[in-house]
PyMOL Python script that loads the backbone (N, CA, C, O; Angstrom):
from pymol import cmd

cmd.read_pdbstr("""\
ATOM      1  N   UNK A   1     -10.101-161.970  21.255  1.00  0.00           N
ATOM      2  CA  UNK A   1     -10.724-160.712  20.908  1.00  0.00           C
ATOM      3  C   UNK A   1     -11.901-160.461  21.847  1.00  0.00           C
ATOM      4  O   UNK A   1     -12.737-161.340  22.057  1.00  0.00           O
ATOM      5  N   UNK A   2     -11.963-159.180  22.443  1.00  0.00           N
ATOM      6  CA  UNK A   2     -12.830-159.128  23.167  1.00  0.00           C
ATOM      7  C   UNK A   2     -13.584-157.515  22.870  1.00  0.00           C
ATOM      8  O   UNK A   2     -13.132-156.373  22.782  1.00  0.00           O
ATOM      9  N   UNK A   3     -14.795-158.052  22.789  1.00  0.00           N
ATOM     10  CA  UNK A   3     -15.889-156.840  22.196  1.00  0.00           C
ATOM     11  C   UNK A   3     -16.808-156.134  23.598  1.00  0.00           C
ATOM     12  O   UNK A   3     -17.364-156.630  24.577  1.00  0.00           O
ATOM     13  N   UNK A   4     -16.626-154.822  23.118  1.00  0.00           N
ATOM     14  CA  UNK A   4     -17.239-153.995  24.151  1.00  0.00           C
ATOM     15  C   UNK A   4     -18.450-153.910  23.992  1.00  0.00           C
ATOM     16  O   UNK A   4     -18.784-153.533  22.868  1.00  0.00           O
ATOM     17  N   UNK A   5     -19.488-154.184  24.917  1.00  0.00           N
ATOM     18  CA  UNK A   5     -20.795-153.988  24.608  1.00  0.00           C
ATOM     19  C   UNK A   5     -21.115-152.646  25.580  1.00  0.00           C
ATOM     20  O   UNK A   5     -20.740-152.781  26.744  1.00  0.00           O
ATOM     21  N   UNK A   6     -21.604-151.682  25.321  1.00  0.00           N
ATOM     22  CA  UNK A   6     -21.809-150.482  25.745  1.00  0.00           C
ATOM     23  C   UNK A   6     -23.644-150.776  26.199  1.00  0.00           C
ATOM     24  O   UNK A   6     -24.333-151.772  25.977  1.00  0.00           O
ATOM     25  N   UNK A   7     -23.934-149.740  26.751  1.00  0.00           N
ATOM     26  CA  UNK A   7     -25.512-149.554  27.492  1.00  0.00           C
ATOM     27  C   UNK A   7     -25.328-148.043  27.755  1.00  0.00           C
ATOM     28  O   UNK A   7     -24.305-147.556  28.236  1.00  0.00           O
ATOM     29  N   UNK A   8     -26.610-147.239  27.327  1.00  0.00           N
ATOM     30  CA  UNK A   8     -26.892-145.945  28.502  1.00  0.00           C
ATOM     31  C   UNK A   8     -27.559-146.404  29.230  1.00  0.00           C
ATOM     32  O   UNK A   8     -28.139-147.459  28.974  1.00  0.00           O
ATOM     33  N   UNK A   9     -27.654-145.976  30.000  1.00  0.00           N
ATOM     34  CA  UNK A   9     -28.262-145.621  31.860  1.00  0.00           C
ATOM     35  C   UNK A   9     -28.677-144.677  32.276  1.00  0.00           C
ATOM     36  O   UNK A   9     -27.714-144.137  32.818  1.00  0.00           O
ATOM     37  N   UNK A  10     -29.936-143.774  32.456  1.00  0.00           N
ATOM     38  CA  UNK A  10     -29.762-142.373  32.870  1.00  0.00           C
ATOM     39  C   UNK A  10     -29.274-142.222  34.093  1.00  0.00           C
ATOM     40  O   UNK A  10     -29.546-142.860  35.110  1.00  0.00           O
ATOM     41  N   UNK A  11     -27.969-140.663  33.819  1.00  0.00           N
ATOM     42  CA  UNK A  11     -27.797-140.275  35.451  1.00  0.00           C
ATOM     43  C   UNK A  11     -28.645-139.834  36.473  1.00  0.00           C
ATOM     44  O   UNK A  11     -29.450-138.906  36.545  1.00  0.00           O
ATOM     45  N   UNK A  12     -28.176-140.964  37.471  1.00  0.00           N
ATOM     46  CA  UNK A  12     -29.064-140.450  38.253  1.00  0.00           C
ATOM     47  C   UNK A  12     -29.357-139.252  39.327  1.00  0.00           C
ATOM     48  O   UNK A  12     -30.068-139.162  40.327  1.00  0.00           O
ATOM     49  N   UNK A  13     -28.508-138.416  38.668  1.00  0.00           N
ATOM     50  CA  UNK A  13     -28.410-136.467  39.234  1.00  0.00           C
ATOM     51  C   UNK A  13     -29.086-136.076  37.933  1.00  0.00           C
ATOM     52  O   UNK A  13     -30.307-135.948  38.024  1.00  0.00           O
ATOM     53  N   UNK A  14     -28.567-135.869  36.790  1.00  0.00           N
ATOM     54  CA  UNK A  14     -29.421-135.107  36.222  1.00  0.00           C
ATOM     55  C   UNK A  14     -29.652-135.459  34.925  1.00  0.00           C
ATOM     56  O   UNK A  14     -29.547-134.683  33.975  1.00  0.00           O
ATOM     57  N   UNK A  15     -29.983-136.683  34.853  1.00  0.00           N
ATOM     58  CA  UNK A  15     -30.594-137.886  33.815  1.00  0.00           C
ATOM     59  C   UNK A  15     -29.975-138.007  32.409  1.00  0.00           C
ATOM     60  O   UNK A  15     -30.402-138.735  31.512  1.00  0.00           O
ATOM     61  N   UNK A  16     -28.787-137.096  32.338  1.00  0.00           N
ATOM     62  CA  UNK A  16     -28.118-137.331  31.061  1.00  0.00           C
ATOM     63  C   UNK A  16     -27.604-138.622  31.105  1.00  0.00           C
ATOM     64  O   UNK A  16     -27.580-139.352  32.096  1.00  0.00           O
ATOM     65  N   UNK A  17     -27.013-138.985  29.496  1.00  0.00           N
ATOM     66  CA  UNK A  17     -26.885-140.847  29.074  1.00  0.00           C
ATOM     67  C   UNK A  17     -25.675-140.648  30.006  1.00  0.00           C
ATOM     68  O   UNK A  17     -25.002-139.649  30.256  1.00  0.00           O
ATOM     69  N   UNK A  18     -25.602-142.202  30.534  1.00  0.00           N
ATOM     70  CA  UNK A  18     -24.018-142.415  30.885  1.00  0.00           C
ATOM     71  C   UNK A  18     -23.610-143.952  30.364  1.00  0.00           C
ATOM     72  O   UNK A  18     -24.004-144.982  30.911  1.00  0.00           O
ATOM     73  N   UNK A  19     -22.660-143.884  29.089  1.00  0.00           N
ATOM     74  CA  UNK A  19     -22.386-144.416  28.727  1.00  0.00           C
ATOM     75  C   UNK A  19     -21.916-146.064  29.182  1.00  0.00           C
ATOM     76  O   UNK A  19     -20.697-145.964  29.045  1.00  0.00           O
ATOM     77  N   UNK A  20     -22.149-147.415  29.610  1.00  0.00           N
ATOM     78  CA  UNK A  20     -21.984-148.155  30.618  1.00  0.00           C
ATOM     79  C   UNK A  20     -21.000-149.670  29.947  1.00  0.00           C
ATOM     80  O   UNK A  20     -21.609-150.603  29.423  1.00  0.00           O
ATOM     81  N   UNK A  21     -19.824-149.673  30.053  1.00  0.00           N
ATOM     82  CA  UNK A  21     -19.656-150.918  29.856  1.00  0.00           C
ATOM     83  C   UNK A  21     -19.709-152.356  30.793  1.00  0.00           C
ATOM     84  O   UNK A  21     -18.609-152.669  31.247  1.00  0.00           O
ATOM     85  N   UNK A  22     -20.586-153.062  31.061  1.00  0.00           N
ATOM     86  CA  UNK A  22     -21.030-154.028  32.419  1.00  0.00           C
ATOM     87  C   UNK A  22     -19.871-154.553  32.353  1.00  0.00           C
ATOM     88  O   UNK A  22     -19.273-154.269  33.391  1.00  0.00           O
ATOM     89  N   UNK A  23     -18.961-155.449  31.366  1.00  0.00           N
ATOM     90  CA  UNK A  23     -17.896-156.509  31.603  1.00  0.00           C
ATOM     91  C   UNK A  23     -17.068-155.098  32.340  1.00  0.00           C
ATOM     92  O   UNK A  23     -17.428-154.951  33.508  1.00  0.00           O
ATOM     93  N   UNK A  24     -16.388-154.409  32.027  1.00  0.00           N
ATOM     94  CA  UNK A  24     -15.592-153.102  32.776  1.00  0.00           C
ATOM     95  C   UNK A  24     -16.642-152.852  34.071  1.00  0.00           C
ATOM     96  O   UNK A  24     -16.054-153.113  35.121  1.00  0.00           O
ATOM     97  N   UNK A  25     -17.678-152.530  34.233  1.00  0.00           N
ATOM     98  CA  UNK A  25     -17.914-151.905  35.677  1.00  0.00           C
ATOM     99  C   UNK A  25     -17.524-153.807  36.691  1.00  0.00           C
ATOM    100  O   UNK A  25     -17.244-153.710  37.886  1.00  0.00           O
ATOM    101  N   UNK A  26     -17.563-155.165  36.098  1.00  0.00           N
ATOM    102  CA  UNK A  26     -17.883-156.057  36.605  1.00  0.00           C
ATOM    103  C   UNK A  26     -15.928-156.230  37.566  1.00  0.00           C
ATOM    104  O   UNK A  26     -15.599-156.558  38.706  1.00  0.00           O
ATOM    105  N   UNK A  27     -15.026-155.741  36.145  1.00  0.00           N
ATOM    106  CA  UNK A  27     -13.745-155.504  36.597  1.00  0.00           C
ATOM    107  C   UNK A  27     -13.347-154.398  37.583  1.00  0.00           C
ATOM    108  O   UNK A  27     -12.154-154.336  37.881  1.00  0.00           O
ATOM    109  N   UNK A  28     -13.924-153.803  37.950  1.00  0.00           N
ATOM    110  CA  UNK A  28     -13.884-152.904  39.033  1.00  0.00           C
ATOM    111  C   UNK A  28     -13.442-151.256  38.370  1.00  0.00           C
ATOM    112  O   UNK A  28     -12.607-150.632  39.026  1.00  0.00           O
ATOM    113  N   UNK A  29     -13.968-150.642  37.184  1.00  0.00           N
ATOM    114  CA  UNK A  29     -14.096-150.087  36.575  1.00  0.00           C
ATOM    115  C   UNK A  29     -15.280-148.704  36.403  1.00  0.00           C
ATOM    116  O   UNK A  29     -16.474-148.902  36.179  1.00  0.00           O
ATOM    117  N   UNK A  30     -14.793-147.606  36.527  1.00  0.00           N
ATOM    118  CA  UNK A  30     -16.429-146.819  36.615  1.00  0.00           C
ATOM    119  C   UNK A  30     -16.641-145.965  35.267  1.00  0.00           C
ATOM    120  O   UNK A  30     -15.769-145.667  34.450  1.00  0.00           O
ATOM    121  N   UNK A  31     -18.324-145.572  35.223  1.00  0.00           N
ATOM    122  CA  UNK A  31     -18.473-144.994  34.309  1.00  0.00           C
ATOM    123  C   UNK A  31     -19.425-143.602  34.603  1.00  0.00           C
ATOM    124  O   UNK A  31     -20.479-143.674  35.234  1.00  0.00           O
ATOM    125  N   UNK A  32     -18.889-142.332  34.051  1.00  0.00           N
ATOM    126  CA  UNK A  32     -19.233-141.339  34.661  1.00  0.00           C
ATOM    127  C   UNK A  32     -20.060-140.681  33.935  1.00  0.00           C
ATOM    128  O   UNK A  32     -20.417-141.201  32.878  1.00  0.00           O
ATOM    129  N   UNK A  33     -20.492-139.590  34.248  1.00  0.00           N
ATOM    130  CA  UNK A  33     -21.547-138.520  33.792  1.00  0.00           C
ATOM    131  C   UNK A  33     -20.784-137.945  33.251  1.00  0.00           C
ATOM    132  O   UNK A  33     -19.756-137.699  33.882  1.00  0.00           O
ATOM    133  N   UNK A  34     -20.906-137.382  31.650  1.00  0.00           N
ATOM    134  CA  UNK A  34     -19.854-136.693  31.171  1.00  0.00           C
ATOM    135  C   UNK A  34     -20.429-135.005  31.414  1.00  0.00           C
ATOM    136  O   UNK A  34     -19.831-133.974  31.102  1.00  0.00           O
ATOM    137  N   UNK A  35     -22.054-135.172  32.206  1.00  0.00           N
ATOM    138  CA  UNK A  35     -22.636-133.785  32.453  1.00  0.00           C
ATOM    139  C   UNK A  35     -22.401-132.887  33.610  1.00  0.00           C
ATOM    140  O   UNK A  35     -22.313-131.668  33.758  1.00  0.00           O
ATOM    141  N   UNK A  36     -22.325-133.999  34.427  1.00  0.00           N
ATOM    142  CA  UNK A  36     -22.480-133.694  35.992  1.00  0.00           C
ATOM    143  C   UNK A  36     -21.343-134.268  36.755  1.00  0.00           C
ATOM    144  O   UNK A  36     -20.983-133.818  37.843  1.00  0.00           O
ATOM    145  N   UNK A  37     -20.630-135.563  35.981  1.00  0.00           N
ATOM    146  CA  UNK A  37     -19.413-135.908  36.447  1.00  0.00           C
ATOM    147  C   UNK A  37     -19.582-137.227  37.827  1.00  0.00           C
ATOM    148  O   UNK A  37     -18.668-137.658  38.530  1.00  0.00           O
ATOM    149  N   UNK A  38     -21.017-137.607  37.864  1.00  0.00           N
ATOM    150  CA  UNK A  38     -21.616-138.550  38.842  1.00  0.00           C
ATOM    151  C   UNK A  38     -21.252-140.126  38.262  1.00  0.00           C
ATOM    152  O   UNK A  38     -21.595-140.626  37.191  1.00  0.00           O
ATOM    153  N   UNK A  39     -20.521-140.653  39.244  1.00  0.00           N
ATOM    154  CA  UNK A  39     -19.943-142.242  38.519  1.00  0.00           C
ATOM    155  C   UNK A  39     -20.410-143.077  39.135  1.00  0.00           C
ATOM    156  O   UNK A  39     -20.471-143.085  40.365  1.00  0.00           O
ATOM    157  N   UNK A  40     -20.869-144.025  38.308  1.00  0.00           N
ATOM    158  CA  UNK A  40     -21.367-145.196  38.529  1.00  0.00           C
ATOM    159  C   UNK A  40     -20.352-146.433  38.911  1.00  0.00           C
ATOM    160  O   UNK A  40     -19.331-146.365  38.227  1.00  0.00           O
ATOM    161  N   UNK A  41     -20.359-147.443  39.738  1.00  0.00           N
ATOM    162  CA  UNK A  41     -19.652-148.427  40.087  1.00  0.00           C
ATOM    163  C   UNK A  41     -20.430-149.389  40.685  1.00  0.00           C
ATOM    164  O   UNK A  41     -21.556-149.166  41.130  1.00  0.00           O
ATOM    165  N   UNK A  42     -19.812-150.559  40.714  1.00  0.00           N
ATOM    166  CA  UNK A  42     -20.200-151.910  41.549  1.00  0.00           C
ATOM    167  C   UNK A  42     -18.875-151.581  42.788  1.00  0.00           C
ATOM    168  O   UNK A  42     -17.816-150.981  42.604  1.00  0.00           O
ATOM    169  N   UNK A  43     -19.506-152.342  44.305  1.00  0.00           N
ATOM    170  CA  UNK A  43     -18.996-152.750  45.068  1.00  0.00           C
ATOM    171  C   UNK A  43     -18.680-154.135  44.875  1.00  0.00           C
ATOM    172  O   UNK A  43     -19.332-155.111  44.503  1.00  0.00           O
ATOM    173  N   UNK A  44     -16.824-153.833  45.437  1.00  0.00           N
ATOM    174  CA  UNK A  44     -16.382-155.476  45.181  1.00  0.00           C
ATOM    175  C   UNK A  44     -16.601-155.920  46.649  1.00  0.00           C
ATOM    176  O   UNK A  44     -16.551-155.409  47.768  1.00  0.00           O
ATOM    177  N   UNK A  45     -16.903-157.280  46.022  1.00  0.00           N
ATOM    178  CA  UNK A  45     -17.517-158.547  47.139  1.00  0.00           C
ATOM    179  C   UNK A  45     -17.454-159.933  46.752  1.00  0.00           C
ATOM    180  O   UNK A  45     -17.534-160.437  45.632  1.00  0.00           O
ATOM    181  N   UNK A  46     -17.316-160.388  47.742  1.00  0.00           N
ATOM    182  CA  UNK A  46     -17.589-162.212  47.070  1.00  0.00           C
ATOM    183  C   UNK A  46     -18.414-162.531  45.917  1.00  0.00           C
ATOM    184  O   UNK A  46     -18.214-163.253  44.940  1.00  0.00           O
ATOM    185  N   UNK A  47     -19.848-161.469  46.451  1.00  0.00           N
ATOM    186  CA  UNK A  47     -20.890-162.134  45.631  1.00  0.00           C
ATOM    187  C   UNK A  47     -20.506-161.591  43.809  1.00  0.00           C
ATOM    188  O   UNK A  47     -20.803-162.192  42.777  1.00  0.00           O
ATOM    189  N   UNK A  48     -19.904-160.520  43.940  1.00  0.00           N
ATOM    190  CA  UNK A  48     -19.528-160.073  42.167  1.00  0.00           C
ATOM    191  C   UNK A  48     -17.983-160.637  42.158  1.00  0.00           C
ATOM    192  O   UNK A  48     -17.345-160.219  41.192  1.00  0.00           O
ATOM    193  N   UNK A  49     -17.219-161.551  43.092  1.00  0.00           N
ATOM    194  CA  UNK A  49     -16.507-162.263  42.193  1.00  0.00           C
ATOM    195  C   UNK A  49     -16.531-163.359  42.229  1.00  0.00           C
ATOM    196  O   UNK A  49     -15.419-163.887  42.257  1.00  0.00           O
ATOM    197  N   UNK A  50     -17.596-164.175  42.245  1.00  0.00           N
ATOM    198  CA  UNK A  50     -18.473-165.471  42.361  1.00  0.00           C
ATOM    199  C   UNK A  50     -18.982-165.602  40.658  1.00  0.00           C
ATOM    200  O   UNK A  50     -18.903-166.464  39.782  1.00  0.00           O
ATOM    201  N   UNK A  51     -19.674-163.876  40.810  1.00  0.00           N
ATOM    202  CA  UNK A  51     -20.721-164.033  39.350  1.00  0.00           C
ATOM    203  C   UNK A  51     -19.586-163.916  38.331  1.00  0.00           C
ATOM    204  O   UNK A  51     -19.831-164.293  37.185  1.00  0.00           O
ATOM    205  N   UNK A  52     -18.002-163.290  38.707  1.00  0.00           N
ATOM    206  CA  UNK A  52     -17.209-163.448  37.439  1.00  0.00           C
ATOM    207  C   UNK A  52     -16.751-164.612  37.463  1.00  0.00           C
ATOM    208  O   UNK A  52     -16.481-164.995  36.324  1.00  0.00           O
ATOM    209  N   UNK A  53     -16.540-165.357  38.254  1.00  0.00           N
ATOM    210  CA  UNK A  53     -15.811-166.767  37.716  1.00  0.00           C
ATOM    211  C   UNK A  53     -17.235-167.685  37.512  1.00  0.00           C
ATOM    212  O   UNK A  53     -16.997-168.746  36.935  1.00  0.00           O
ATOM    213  N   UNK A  54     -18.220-167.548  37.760  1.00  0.00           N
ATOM    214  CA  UNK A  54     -19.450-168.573  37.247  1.00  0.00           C
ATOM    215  C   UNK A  54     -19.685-167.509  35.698  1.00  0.00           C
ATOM    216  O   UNK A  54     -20.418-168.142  34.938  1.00  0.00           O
ATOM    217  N   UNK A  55     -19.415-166.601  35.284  1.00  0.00           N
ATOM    218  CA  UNK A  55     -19.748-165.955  33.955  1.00  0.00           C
ATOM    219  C   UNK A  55     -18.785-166.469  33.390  1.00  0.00           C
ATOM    220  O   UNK A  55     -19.100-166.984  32.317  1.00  0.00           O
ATOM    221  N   UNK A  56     -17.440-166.574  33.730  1.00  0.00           N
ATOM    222  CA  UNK A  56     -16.587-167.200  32.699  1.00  0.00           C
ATOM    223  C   UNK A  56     -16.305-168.408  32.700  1.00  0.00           C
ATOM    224  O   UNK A  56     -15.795-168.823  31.659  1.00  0.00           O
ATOM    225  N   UNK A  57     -16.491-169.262  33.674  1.00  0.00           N
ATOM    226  CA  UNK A  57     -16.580-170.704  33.176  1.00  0.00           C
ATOM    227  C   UNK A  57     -17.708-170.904  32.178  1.00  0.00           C
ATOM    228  O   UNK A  57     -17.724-171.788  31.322  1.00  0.00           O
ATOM    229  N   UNK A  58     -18.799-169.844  32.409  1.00  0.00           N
ATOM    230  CA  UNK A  58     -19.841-170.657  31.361  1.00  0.00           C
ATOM    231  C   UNK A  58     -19.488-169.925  30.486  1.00  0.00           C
ATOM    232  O   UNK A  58     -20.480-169.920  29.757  1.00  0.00           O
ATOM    233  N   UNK A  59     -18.682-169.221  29.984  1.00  0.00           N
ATOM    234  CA  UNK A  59     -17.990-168.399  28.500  1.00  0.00           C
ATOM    235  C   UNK A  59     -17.157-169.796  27.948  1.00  0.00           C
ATOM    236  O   UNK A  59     -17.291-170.361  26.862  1.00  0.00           O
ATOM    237  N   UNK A  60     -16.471-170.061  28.808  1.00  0.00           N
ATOM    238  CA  UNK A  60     -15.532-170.987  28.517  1.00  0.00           C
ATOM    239  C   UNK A  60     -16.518-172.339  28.091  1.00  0.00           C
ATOM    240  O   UNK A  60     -16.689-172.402  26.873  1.00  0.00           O
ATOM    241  N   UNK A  61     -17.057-173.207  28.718  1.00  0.00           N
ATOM    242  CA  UNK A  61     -18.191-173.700  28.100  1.00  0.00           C
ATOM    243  C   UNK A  61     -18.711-173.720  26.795  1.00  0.00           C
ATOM    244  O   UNK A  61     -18.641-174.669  26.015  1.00  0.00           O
ATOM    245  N   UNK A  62     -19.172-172.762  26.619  1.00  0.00           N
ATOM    246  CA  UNK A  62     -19.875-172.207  25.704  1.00  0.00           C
ATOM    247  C   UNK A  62     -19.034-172.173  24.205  1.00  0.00           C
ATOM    248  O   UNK A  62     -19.491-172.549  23.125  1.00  0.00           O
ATOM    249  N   UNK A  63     -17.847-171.683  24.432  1.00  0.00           N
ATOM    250  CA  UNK A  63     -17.020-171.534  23.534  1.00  0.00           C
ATOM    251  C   UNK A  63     -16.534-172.939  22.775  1.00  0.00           C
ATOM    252  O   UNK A  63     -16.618-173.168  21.568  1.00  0.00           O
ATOM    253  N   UNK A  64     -15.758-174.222  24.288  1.00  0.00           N
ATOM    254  CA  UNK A  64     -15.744-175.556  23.844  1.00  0.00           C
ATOM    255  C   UNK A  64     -16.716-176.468  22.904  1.00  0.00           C
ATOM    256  O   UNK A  64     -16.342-177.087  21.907  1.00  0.00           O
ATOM    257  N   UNK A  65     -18.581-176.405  23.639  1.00  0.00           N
ATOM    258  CA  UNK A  65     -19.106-176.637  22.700  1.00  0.00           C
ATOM    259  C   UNK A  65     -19.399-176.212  21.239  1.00  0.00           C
ATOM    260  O   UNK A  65     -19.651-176.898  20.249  1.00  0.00           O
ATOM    261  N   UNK A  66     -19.302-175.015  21.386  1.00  0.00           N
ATOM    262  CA  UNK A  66     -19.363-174.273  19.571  1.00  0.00           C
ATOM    263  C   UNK A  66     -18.124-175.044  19.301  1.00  0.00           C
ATOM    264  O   UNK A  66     -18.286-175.953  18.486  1.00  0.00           O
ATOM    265  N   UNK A  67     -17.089-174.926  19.717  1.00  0.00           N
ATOM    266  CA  UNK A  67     -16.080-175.697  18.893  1.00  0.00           C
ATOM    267  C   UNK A  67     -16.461-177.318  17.924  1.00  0.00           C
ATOM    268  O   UNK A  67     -16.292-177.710  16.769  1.00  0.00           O
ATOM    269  N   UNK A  68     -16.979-177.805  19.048  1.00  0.00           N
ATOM    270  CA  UNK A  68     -17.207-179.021  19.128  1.00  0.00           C
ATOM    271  C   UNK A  68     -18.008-178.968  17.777  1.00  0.00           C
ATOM    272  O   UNK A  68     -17.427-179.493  16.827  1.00  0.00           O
ATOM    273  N   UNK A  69     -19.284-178.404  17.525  1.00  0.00           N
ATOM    274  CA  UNK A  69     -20.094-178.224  16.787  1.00  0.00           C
ATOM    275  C   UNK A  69     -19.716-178.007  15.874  1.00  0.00           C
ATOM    276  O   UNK A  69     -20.189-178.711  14.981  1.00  0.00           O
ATOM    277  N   UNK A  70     -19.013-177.304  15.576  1.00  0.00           N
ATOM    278  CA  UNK A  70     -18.261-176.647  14.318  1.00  0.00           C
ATOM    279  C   UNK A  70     -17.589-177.915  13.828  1.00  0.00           C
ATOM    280  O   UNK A  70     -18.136-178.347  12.814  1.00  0.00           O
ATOM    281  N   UNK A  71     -16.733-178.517  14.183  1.00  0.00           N
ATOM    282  CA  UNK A  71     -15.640-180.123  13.959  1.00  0.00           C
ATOM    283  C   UNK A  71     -16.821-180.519  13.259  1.00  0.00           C
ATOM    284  O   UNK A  71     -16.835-180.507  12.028  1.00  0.00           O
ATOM    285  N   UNK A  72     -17.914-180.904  14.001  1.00  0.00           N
ATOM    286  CA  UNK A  72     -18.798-181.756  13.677  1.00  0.00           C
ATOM    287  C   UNK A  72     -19.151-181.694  12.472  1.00  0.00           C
ATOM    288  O   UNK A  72     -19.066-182.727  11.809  1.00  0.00           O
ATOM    289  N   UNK A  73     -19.596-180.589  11.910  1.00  0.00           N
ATOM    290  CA  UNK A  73     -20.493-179.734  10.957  1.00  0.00           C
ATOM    291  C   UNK A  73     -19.379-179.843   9.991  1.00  0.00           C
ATOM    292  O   UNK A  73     -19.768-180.525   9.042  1.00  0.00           O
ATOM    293  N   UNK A  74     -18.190-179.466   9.841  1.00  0.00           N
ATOM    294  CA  UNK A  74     -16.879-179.224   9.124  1.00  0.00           C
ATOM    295  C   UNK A  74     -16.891-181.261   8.749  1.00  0.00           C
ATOM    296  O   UNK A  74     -16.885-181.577   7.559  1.00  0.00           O
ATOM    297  N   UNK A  75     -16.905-182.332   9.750  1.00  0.00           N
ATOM    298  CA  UNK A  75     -16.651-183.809   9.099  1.00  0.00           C
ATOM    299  C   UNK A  75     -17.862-183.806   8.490  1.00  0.00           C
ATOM    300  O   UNK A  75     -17.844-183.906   7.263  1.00  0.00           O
ATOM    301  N   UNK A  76     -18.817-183.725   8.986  1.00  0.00           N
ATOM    302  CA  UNK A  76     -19.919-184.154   8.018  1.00  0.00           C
ATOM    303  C   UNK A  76     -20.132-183.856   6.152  1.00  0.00           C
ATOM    304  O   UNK A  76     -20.219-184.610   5.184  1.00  0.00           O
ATOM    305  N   UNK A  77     -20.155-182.062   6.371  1.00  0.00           N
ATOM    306  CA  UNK A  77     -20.121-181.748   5.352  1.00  0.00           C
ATOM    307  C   UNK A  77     -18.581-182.084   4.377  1.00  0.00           C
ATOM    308  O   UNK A  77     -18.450-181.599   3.253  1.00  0.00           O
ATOM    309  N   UNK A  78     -17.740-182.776   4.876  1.00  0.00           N
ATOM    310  CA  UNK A  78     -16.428-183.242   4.363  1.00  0.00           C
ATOM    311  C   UNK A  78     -16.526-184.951   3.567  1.00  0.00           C
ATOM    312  O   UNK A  78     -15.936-185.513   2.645  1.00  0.00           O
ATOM    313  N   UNK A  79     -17.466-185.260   4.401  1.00  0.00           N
ATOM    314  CA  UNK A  79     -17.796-187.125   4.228  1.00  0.00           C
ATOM    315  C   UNK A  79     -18.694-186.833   3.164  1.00  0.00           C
ATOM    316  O   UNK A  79     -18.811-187.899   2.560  1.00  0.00           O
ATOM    317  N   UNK A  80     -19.529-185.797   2.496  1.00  0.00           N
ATOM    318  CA  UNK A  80     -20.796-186.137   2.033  1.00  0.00           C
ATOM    319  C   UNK A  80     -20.802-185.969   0.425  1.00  0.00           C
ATOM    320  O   UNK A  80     -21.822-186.215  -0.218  1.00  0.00           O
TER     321      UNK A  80
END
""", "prot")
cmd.dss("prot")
cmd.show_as("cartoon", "prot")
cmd.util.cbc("prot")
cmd.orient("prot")
């Protein structure tokens, strides 16, 4: 399951919100001015697909230890 985290941003033509999802602009994805129609994007490069595979190994990480934690927490409170 994967959850959208949204951001405004003002445009930067004529400062209305522009709605921003980072994991989508990080996939090569844009997000536009729904006023003025001005879109926002990342340039793809090594360096932004460096930061996606170092963002998701440490997702992945992150996820193993909560696991881990959880087992833990789940025997303990099982033994007691």
């Amino acid at each position: 399951m994967q959850v959208m985290v949204s951001h405004e941003l003002p445009c930067p033509v004529c400062r209305a919100a522009i709605l921003v999802d980072p994991v989508a602009l990080l996939h090569g994805d844009k997000a536009a001015c729904g006023s003025c129609g001005t879109a926002l994007a990342l340039e793809p490069g090594e360096g932004m697909r460096s930061a996606i595979e170092q963002f998701d190994s440490a997702r992945q990480e992150v996820r193993k230890v909560a696991r881990q934690t959880t087992w833990r927490r789940r025997g303990q409170a099982g033994g007691q």
